[in-house]
N, C-alpha and C positions, 0 to 999 in steps of 0.2 A: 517564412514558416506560416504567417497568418496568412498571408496570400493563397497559399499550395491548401491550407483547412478550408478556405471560406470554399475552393475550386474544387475541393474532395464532398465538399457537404450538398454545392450547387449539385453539380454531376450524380450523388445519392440520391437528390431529390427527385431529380429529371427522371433517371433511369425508372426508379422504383425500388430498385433492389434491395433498402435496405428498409422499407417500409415499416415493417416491423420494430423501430428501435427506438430507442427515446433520446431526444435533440433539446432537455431542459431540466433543468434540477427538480424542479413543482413536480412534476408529472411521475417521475423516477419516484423521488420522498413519498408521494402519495400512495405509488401501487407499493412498492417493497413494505411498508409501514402497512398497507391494510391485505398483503400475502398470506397464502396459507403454504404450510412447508412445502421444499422441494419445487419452488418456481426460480426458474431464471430469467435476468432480466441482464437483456445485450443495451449498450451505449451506443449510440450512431460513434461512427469517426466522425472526429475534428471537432467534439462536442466538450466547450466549455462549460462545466456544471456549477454555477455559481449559485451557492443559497443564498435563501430566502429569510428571512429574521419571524420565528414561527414562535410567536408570545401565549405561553399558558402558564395563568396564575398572573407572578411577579416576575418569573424569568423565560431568560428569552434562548432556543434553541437554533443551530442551523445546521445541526447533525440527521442525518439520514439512520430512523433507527430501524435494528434487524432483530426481531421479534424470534422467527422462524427457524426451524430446523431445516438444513438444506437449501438455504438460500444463497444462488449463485449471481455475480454481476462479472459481467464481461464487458469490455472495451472493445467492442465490433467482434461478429461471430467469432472471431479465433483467439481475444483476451489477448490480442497484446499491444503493448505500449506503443508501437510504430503508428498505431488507430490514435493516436493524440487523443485521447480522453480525459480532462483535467478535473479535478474537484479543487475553486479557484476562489483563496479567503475563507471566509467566514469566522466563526469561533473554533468549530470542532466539525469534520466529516461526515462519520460515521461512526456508530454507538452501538453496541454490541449489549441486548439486554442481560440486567439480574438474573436468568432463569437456566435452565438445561436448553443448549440451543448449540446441535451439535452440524456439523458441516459446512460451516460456511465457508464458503469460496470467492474470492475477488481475484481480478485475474488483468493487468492490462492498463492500470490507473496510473495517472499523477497526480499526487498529491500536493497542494501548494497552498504558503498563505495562511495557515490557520493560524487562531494567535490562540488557543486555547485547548491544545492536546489536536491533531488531527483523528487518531483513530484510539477508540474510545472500548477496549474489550474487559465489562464487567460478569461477565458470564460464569458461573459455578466451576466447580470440577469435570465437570463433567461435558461442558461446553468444547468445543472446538471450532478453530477457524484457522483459514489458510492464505497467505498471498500471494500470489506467481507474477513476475516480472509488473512490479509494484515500486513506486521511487516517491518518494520522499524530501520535498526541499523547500527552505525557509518557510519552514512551522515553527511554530514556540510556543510556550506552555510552562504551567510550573511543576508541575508531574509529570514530565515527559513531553518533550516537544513534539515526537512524533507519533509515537503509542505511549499510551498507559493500560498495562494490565492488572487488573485487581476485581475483588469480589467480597473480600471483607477484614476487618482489620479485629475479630473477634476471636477467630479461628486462622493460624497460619499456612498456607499450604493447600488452600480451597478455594483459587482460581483458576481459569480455565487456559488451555492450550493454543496459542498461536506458532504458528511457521510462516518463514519469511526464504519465500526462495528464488534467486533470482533480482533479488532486490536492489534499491540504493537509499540511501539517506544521505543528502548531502547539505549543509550550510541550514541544519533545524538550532534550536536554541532552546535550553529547559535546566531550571537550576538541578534537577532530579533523573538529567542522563533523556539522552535521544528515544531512546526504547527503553522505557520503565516498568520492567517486570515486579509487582507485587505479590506475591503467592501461588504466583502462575508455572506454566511450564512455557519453555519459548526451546523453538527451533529453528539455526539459521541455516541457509543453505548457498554458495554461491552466491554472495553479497555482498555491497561496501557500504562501506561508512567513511565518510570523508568530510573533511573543515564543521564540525558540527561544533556547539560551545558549548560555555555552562557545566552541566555534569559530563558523564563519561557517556559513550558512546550508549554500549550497553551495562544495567544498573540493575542487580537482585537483589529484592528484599525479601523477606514475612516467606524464606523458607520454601523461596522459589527455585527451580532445575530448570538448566539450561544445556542443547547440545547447539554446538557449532562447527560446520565444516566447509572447509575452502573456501573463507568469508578473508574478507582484506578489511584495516582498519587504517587508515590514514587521516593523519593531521587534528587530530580530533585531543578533547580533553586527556582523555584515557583512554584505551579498549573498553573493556570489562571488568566492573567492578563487583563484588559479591559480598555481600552482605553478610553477619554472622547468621548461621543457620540457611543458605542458601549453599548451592552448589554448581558445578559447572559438571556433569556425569561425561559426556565425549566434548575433545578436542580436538579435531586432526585435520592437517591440511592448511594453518590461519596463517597471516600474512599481518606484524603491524608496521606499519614507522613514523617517525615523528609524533606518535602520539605524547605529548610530555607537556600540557597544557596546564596540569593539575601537580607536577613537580613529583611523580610518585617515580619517574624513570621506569615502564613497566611497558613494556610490549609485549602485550599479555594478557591473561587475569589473574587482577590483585583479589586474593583473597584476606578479608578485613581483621577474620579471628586468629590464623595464622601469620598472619603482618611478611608474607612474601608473594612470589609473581612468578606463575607459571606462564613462562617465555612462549608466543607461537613458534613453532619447528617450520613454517613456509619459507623460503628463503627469497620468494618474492610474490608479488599479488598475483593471483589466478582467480577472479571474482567470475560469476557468471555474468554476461553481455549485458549489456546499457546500450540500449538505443542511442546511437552518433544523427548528428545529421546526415550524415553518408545515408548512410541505413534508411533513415528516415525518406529522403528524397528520393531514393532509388525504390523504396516500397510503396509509395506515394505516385509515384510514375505508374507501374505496374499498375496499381488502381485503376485510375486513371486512362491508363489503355482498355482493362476489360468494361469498365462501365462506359467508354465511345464505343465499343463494340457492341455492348445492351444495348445502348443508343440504335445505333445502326439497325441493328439486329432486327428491333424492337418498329422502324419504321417500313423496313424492309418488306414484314408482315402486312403492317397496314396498308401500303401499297400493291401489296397481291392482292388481298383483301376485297380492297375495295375495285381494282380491275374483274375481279369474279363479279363484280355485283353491279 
């Protein structure tokens, strides 16, 4: 696989084609962080984004923060994970500011490594954000290994919206549940969760709403656990097993005030797709072929070119 990126990144370079895109975490953090709403910003394929240790004050940041309304990242022009674009280590990802900061779109990421919450959404009520085919694997954290959503702990119920569609979480670690929704709204869509530890998969607290559909949970602490004053509004389509790490026996979600467990009704997993190596190498090929064809293509020209002249 490092072989097949480093020959994906040469070949982007040579041809031109992806000229446009950013090959470094510095350069990424720098434009998104000084954006004005409604810019998108594409990953080159094969592009490790490894941060930076960015010290102001006393503490030390290596999150990517999103300021803007409308602010889109994608994993090579078409946002998907097959473009191997990794966010690799650090403390925390990406950080989703205090403010009304509505449409954000990530599209295409792996997330790995973080030891301090990877994605980080403090955004209002009013905020929204979105992931599409977005995976998730050994993070840890003590608010959520992989997401924490929150906004204030004054008021319950006035944090901001994230969707997870297409997703995975697998082997993150967090005493406070993989995906910790505080006040927020959360939406899953076609996603697993799989060998996560610590808390439960997914965690609602401070009178947060959650929908979930055709999501599979395996092997994990618990599913979904719901906090008093939180709720689950739709369930349909969910698939758990073996979740029984936390001894509650609930393939499901445990609701905490009512002390029972509403059973998922899937009678087996139907998660949306995860990028295989299969996949991976056969899309990697493809590549591969049309950018020796831009190659080609591209010398083809300059050979006419320069016969004319």
């Amino acid at each position: 696989a490092r072989m097949m990126k480093s020959f994906i990144y040469l070949l982007t370079q040579v041809s031109g084609i992806a000229a446009s895109c950013y090959d470094n975490w510095f350069d990424l953090m720098a434009d998104v962080e000084d954006a004005e709403a409604d810019q998108e910003f594409v990953v080159c394929p094969g592009t490790d984004l490894i941060p930076e240790a960015i010290v102001s004050g006393e503490e030390v940041f290596t999150d990517i923060w999103i300021y803007q309304s409308g602010t889109r990242l994608l994993c090579g022009e078409n946002g998907e994970s097959n473009n191997m674009c990794k966010f690799k280590g650090g403390q925390s990802h990406l950080y989703i500011s205090d403010d009304d900061i509505e449409g954000v779109f990530v599209s295409g990421f792996l997330f790995e490594g973080a030891n301090e919450t990877s994605v980080i959404a403090y955004g209002t009520s009013i905020s929204s954000a979105t992931f599409v085919d977005c995976h998730w694997n050994n993070n840890s954290g003590i608010e959520g290994g992989a997401v924490n959503v929150w906004h204030t702990y004054d008021t319950r119920g006035k944090a901001q919206s994230v969707t997870f569609e297409k997703c995975s979480f697998t082997n993150n670690n967090a005493d406070d549940g993989t995906v910790l929704v505080e006040g927020g709204t959360l939406t899953l869509k076609e996603s697993l969760f799989s060998n996560n530890k610590g808390g439960w998969a997914v965690e609602l607290k401070l009178n947060s709403k959650a929908e979930i559909y055709n999501t599979c949970f395996s092997h994990n602490a618990g599913p979904v656990y719901i906090y008093s004053g939180s709720d689950v509004l739709a369930s349909e389509n969910n698939h758990g097993q073996n979740n029984n790490g936390d001894k509650y026996d609930c393939e499901g979600s445990w609701d905490e005030k009512r002390g029972s467990c509403e059973v998922f009704t899937a009678s087996k997993c139907q998660p949306g797709p995860k990028p295989g190596p299969t996949t991976i190498f056969i899309t990697s090929i493809v590549v591969i072929i049309l950018l020796l064809v831009a190659i080609v293509w591209k010398k083809k020209e300059y050979l006419i070119n320069r016969c004319r002249h």
